[in-house]
N, C-alpha and C positions, 0 to 999 in steps of 0.2 A: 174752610174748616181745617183745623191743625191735625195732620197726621198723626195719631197716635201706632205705636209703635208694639202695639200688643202682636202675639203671634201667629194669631188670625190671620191679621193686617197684612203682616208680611209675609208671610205662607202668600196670601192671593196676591199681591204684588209680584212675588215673584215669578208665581205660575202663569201670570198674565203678561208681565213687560220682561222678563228672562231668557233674550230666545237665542240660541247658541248654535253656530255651525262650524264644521270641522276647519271648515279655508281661512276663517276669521283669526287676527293676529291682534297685538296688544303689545305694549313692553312703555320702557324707561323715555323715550322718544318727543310723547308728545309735550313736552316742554324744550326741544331741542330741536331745531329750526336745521334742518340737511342732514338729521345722523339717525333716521327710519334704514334705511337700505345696511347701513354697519352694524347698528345695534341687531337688528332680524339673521343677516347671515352668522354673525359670531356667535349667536347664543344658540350654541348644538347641544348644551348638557342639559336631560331629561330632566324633570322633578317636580314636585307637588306638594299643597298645602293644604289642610283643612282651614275655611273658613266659619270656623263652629258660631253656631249661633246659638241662646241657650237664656232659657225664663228665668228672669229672677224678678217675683214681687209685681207680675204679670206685665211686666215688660222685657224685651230683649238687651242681651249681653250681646258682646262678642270677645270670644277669648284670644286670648294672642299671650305670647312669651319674650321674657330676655332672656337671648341666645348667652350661652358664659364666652368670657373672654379668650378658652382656652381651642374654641373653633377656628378651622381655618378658613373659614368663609364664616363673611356680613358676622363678626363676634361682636358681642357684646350691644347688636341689636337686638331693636324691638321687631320678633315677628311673630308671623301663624306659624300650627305647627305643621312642619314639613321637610323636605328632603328629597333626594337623590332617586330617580325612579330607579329599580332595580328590576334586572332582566325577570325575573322571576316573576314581578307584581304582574296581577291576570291585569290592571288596568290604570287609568292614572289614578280615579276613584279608589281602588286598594293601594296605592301606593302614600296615598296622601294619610288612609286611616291607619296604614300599619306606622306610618312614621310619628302620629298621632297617640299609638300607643306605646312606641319604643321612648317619646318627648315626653307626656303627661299621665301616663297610662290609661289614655281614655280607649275605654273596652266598645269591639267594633258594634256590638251589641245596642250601642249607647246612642246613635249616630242614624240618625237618620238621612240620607243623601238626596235635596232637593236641585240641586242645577251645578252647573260650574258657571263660568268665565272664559271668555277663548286665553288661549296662549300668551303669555305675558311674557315677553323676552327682555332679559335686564342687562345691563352694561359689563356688569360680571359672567355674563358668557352663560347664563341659566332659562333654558324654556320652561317655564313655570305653568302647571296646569292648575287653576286655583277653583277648589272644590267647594261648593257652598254643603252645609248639613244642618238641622237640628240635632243638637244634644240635648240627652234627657235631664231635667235636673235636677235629679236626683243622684246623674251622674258619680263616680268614683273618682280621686286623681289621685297620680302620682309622679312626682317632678323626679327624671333623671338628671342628676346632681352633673353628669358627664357632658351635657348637653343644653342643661335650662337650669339659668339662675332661679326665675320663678315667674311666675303663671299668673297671668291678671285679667279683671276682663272690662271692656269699656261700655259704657252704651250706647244701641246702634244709631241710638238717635241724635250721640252727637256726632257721630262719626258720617253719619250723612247729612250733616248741615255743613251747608257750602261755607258758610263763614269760618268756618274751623280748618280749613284746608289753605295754609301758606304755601305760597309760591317762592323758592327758597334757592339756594345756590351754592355749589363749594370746586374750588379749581383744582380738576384732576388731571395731571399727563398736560399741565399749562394751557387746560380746556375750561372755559369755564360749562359747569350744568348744573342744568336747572331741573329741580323735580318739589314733591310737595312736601309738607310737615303739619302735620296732627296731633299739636302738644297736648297731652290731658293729664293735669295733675302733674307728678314727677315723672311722667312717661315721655319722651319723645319719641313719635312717631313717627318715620319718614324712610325717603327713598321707595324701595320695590313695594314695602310692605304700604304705604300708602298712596301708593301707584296705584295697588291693586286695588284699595277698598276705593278708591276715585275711580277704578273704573266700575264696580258695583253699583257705588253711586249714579253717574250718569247713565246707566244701564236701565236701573232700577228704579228710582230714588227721586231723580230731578225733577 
């Protein structure tokens, strides 16, 4: 029977096949055959993302943004929203929703936080803790112009069908790497940001 993709569904998928421990690692790697040991050491810089999940029309969304061009990291990609943890944040959990409100203006209010993802380490040197949520949908937004071209959101149902996930490549530092892409509509999806919903997927999903 076809998985349907209502919020039930996956509310109990989650809370059943989601199981997450501190030691567990993740990153940019597994399409890259000998580069787990350099990709894990090098990425020491903190940070997080909501992976907002959210009803529309009784099925799930996922929200995600284009970053503006005038960022100095990953510009003018597609990603969740997130950022930099900050000594302050009580946890990675508020670090991902406050950056979530300073990106979209989504109110913490709004945000229901069901699991994360272990540590996703990227090539650009970022330990990324990526936070799973329901948002309400009734929710509020507001796009920082300084930060996000603008706010879309996909559904999760294509984003976890294995056929929409290419295996893709571009030659960095006369390297070549390999990671996925997640085209939808005029969106190109790819690198960390669909690193990460790939590891959701086989997580969750498969």
């Amino acid at each position: 029977m076809k998985f349907e993709f209502t919020k039930n569904n996956v509310r109990e998928l989650i809370s059943t096949r989601l199981v997450y421990t501190t030691d567990e690692v993740d990153g940019d790697y597994h399409l890259n055959d000998g580069m787990k040991e350099s990709i894990i050491s090098n990425a020491v810089k903190p940070a997080a993302v909501l992976i907002g999940l959210i009803e529309r029309e009784g099925l799930i969304n996922v929200i995600l943004t284009k970053r503006t061009e005038a960022l100095n990291n990953h510009s003018g990609q597609i990603a969740f929203p997130g950022g930099r943890i900050d000594a302050d944040d009580a946890s990675s959990e508020a670090a991902a929703l406050r950056e979530a409100w300073e990106e979209i203006g989504l109110d913490i209010n709004e945000v229901e936080i069901v699991g994360r993802l272990p540590d996703y380490h990227t090539g650009s040197g970022y330990k990324v803790a990526p936070i799973i949520g329901f948002v309400r949908e009734g929710a509020d937004f507001e796009i920082n112009p300084d930060e996000v071209d603008y706010m879309f959101e996909v559904p999760l149902a294509f984003l976890m069908d294995e056929a929409n996930h290419k295996k893709t490549s571009k030659t960095w530092n006369e390297t070549e790497r390999y990671f996925y892409a997640m085209p939808y509509k005029t969106h190109y999806i790819w690198g960390v940001t669909a690193g990460m919903i790939r590891v959701l997927y086989d997580r969750v999903f498969k």
